[in-house]
Z-matrix of the N, CA and C atoms (Angstrom, degrees):
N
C 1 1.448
C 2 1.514 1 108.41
N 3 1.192 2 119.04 1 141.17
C 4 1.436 3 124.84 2 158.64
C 5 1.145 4 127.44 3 -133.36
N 6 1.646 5 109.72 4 168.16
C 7 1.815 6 106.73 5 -160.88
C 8 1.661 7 91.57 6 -88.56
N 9 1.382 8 128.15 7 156.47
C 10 1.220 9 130.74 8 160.15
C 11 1.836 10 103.56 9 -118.72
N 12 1.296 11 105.73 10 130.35
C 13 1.601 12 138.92 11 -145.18
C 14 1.339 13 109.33 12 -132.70
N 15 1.359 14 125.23 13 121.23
C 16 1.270 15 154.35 14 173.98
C 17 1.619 16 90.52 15 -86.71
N 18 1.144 17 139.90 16 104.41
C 19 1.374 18 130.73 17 165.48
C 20 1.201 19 101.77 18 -143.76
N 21 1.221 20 117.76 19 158.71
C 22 1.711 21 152.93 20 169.49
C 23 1.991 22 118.84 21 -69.58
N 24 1.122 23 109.81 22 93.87
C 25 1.528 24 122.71 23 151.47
C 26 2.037 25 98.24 24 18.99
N 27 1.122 26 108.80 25 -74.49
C 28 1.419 27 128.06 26 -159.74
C 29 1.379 28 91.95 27 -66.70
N 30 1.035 29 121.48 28 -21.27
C 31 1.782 30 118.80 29 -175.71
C 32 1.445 31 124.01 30 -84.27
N 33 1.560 32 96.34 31 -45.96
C 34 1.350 33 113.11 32 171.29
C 35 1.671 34 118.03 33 -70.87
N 36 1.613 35 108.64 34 -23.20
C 37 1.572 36 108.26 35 164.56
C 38 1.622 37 126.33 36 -73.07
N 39 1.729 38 103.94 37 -22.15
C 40 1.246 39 108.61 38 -172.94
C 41 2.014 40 93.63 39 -75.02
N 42 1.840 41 97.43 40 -46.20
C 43 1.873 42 72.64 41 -173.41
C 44 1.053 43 116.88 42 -75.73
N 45 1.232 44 141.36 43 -5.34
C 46 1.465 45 121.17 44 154.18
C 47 1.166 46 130.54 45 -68.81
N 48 1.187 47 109.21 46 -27.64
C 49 1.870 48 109.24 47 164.10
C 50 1.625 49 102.45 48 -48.56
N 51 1.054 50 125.76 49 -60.93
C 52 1.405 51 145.06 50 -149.53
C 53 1.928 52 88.43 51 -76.03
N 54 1.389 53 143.33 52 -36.02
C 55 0.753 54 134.22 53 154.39
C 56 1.794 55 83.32 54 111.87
N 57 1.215 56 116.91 55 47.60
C 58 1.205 57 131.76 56 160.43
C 59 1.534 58 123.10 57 -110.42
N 60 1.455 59 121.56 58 79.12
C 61 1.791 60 107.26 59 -146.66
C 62 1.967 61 102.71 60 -103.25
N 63 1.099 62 81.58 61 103.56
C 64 1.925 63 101.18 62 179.26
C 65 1.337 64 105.19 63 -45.87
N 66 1.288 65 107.42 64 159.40
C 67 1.664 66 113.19 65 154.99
C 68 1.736 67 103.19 66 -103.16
N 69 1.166 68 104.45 67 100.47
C 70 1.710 69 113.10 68 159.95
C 71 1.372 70 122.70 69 -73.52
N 72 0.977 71 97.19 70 93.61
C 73 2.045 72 93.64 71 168.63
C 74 1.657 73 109.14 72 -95.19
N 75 1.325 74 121.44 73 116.41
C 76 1.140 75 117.56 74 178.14
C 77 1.766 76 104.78 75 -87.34
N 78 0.996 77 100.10 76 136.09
C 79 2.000 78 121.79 77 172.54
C 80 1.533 79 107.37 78 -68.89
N 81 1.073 80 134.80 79 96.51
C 82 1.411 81 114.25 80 177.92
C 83 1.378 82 92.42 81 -111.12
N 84 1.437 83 123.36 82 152.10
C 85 1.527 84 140.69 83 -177.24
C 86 1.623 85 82.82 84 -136.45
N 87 1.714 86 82.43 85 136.51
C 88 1.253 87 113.63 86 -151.83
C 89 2.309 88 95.92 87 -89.77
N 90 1.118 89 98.04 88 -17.18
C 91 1.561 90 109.03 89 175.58
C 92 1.205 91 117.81 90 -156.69
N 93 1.391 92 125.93 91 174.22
C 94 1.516 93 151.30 92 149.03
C 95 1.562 94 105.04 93 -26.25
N 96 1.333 95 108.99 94 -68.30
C 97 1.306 96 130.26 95 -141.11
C 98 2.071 97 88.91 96 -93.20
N 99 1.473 98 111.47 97 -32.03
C 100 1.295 99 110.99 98 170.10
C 101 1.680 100 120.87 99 -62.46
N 102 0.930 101 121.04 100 -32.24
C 103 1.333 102 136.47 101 -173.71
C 104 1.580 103 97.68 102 -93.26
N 105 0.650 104 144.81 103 -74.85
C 106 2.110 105 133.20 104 148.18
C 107 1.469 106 108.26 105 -11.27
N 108 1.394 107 139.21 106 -25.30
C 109 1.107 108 114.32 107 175.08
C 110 1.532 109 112.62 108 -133.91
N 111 1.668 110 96.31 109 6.43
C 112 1.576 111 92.21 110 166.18
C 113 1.817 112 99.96 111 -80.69
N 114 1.678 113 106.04 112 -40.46
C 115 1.622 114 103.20 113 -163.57
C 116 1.597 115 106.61 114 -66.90
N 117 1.819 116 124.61 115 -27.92
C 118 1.060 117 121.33 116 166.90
C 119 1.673 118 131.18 117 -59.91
N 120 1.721 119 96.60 118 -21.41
C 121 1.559 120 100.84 119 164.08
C 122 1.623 121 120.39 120 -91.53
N 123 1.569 122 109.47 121 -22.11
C 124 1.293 123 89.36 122 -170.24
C 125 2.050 124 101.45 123 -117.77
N 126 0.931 125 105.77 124 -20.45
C 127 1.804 126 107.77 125 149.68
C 128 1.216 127 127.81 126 -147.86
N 129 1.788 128 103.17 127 94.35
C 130 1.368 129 108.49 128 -168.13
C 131 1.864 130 118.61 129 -93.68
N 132 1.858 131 88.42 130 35.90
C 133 1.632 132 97.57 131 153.97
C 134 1.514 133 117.61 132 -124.38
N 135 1.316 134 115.54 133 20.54
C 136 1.136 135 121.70 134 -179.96
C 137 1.634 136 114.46 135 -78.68
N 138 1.528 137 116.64 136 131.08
C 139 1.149 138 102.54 137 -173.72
C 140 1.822 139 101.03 138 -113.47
N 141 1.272 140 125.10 139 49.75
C 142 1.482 141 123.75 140 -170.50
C 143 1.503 142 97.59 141 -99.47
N 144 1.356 143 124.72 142 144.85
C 145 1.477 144 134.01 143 176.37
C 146 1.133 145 106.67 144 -65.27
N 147 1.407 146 127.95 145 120.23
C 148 1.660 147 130.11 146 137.45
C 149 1.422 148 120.46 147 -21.67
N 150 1.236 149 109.23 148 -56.05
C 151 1.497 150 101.37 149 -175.19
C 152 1.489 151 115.57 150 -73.41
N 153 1.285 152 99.26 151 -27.89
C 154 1.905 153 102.84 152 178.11
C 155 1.510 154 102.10 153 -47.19
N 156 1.880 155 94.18 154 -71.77
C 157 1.638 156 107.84 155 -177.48
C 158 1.771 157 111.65 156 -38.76
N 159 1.283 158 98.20 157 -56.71
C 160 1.719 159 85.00 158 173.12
C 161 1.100 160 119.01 159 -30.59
N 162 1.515 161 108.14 160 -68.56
C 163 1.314 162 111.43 161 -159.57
C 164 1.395 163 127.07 162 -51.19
N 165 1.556 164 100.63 163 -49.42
C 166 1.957 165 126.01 164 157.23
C 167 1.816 166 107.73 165 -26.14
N 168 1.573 167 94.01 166 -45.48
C 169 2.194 168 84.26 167 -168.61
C 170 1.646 169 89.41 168 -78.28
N 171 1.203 170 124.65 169 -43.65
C 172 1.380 171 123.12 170 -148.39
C 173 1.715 172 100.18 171 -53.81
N 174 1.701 173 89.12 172 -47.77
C 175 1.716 174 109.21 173 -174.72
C 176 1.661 175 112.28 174 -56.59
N 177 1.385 176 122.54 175 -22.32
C 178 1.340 177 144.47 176 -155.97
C 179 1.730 178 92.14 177 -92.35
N 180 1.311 179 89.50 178 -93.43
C 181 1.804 180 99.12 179 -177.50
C 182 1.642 181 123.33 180 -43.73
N 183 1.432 182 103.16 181 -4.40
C 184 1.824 183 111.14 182 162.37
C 185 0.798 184 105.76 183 -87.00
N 186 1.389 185 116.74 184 -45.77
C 187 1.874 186 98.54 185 -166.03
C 188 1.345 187 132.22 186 -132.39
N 189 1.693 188 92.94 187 21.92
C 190 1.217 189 113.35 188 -173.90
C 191 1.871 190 105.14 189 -111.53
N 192 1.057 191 112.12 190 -32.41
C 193 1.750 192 133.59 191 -156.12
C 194 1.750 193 99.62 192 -35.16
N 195 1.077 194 123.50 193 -28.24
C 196 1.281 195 138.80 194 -150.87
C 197 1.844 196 88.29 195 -86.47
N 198 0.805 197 104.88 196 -7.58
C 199 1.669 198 115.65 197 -165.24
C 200 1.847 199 115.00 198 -102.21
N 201 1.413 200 88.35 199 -33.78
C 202 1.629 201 109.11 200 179.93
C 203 1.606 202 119.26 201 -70.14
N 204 1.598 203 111.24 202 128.34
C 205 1.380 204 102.18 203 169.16
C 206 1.539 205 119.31 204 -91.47
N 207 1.323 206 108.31 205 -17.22
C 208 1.504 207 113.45 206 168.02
C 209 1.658 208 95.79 207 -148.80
N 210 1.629 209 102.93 208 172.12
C 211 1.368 210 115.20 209 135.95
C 212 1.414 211 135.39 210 -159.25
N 213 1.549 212 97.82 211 171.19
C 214 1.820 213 99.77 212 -166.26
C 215 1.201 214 111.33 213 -119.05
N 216 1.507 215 116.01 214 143.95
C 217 1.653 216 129.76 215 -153.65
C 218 1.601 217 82.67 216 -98.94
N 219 1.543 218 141.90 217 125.26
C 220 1.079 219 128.33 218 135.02
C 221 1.375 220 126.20 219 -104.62
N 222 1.550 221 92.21 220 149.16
C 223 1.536 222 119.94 221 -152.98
C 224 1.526 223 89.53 222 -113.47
N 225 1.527 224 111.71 223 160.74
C 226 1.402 225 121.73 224 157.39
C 227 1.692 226 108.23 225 27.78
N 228 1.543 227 98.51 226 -154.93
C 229 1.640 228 111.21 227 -158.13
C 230 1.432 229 78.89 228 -119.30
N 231 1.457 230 121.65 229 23.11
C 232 1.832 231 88.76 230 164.62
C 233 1.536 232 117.20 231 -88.32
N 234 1.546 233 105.88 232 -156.85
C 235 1.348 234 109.99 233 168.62
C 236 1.485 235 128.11 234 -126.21
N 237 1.786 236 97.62 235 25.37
C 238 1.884 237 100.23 236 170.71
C 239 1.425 238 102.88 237 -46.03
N 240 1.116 239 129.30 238 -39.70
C 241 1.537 240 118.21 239 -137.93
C 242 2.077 241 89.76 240 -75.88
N 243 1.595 242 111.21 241 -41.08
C 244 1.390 243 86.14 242 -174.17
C 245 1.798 244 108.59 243 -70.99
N 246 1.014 245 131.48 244 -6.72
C 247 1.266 246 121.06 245 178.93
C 248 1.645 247 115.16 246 -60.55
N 249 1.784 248 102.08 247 -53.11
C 250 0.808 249 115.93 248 -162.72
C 251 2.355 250 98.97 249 -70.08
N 252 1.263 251 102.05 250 -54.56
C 253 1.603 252 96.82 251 162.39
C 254 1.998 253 114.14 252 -45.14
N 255 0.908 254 104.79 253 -22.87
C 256 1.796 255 83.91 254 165.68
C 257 1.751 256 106.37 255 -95.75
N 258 0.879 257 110.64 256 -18.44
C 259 1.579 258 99.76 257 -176.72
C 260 1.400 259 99.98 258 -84.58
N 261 1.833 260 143.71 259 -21.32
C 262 1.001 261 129.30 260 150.29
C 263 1.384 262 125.21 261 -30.92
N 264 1.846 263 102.08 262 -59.38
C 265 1.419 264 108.82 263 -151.85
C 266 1.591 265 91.29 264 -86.71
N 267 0.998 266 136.01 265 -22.83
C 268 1.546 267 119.51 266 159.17
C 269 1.208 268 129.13 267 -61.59
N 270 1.477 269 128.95 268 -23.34
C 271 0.969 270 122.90 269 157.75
C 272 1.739 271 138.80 270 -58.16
N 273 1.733 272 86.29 271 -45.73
C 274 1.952 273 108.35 272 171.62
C 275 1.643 274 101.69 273 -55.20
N 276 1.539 275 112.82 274 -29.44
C 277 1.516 276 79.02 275 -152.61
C 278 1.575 277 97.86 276 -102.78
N 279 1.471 278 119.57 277 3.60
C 280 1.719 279 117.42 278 166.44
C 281 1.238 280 89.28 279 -79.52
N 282 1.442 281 157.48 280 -15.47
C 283 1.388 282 130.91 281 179.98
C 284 1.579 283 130.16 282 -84.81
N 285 1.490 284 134.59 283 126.53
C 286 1.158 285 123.43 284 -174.48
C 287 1.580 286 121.63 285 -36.18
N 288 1.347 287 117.92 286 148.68
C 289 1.857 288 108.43 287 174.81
C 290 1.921 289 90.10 288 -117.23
N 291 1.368 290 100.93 289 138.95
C 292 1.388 291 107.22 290 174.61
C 293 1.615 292 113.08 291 -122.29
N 294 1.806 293 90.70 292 124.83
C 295 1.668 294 70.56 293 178.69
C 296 1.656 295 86.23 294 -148.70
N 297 1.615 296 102.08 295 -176.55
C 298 1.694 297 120.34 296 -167.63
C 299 1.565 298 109.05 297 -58.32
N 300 1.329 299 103.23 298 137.71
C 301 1.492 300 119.37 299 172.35
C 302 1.824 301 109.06 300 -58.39
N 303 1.240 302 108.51 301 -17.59
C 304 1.540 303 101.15 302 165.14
C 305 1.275 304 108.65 303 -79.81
N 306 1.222 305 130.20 304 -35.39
C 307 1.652 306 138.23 305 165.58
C 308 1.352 307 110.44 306 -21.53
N 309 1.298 308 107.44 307 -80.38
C 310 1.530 309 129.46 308 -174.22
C 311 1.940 310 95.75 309 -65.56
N 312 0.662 311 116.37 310 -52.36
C 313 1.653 312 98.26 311 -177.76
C 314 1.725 313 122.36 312 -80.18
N 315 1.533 314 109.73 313 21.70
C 316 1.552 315 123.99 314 -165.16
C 317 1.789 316 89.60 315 -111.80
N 318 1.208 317 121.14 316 143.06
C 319 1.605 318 125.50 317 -162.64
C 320 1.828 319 90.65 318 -95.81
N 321 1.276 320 112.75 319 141.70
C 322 1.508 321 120.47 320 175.82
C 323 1.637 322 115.44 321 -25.98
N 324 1.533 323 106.76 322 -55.77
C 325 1.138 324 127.76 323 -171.95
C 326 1.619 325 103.28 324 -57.49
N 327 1.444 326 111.30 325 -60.60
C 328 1.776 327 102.75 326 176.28
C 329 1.203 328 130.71 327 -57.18
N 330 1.276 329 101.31 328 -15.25
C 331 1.752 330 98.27 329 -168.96
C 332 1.678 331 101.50 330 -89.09
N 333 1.269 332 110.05 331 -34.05
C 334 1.555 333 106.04 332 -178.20
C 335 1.600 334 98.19 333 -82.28
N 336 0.896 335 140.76 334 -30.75
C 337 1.792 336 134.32 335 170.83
C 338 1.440 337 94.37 336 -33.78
N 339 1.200 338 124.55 337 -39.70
C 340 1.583 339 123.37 338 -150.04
C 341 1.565 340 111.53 339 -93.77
N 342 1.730 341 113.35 340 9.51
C 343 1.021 342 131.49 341 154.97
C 344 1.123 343 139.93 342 -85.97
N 345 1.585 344 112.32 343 -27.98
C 346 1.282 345 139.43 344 -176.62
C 347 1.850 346 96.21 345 -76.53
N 348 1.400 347 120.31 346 125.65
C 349 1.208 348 125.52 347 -165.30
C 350 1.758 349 90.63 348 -64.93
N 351 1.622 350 115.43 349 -69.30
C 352 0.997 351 108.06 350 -169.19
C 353 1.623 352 135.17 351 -76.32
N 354 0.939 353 104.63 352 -18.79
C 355 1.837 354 103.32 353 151.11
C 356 1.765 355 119.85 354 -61.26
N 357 1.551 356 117.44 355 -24.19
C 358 1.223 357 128.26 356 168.67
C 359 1.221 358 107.97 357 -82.95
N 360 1.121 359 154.18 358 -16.76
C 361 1.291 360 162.13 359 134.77
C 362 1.462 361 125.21 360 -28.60
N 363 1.822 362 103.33 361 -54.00
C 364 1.375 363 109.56 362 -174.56
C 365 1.720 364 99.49 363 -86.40
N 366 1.336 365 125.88 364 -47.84
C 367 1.348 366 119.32 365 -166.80
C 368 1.291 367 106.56 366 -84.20
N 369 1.384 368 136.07 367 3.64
C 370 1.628 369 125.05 368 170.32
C 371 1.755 370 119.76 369 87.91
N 372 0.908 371 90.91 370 -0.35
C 373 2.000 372 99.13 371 -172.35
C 374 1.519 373 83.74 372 -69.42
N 375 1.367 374 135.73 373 -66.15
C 376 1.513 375 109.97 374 -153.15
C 377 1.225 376 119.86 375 -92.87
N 378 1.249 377 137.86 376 82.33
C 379 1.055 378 139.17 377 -156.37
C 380 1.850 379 133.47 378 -68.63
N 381 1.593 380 85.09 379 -30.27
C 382 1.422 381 109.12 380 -169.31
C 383 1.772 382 115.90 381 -99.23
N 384 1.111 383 130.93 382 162.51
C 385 1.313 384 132.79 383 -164.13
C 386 1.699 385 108.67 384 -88.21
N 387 1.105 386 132.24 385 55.08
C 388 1.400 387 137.18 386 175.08
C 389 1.546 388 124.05 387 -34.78
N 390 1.300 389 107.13 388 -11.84
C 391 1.504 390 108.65 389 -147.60
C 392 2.137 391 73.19 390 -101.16
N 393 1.432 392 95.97 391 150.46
C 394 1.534 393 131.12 392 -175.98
C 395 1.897 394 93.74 393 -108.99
N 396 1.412 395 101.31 394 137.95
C 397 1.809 396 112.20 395 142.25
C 398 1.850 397 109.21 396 -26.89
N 399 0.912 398 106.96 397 142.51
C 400 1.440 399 90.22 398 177.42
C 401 1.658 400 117.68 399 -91.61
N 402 1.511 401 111.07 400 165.34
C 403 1.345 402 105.78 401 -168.15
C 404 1.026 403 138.42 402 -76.50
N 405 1.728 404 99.80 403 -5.96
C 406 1.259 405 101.19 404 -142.82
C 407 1.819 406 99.41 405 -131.57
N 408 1.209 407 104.70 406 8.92
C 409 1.129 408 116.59 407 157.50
C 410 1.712 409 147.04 408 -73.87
N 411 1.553 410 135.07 409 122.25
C 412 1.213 411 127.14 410 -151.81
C 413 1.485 412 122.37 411 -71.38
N 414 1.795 413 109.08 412 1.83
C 415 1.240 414 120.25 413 -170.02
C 416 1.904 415 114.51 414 -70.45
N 417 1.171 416 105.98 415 -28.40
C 418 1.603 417 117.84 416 179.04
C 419 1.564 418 113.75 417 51.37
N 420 1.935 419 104.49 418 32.89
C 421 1.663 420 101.55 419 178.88
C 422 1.764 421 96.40 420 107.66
N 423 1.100 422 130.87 421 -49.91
C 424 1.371 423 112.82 422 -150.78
C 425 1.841 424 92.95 423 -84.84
N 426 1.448 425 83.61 424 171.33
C 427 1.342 426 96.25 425 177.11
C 428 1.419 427 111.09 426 -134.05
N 429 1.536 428 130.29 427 161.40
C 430 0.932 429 125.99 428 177.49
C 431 1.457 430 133.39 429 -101.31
């Protein structure tokens, strides 16, 4: 079983720092008008803009892509796309994961400490600035 996760760019960089490596499937909707009738099929009380959301993947898959382990084009109100998202995650998880021999000799408990911003703060493990512009903002870079 796995969790399926609405998360933030900056999140998915911190667990890979940490040597926690996600399966990212990015959602791509293939239009405006696609995302209007996927959200009308799959929450048709949602009141979030199409064009916002557009804009959000468009903004995502530029400058995020580097982040993605796959992705899926959705089309219409069907449901290829979850088929095709389990045949991703079946694939990721027959493949070996390789990671640092400090990894494997780091106790459950430490390695996720090193997620927690502010416990990473006090003991020095994260050194570097992980955190992204945020995504979800209408600025698209400019400033005023």
């Amino acid at each position: 079983k796995h969790a399926l996760l609405d998360i933030t760019p900056s999140a998915v960089e911190r667990l890979n720092y940490v040597q926690y490596y996600p399966v990212v499937v990015f959602c791509e909707p293939e239009s405006r008008q696609g995302i209007k009738a996927m959200r009308q099929w799959l929450a048709p009380d949602s009141k979030k803009s199409s064009r916002r959301l557009y804009a959000q993947a468009s903004k995502m898959r530029k400058y995020c892509s580097h982040l993605f382990t796959a992705s899926i084009t959705l089309r219409g109100s069907g449901n290829a796309w979850y088929q095709e998202l389990k045949d991703i995650i079946k694939t990721q998880q027959n493949q070996p994961i390789w990671t640092a021999e400090e990894q494997v000799d780091m106790g459950v408990e430490e390695s996720l400490d090193m997620l927690n911003p502010s416990s990473a703060a006090t003991s020095g493990y994260l050194t570097c600035d992980s955190h992204v512009t945020s995504d979800y903002d209408d600025t698209d870079g400019e400033t005023g």
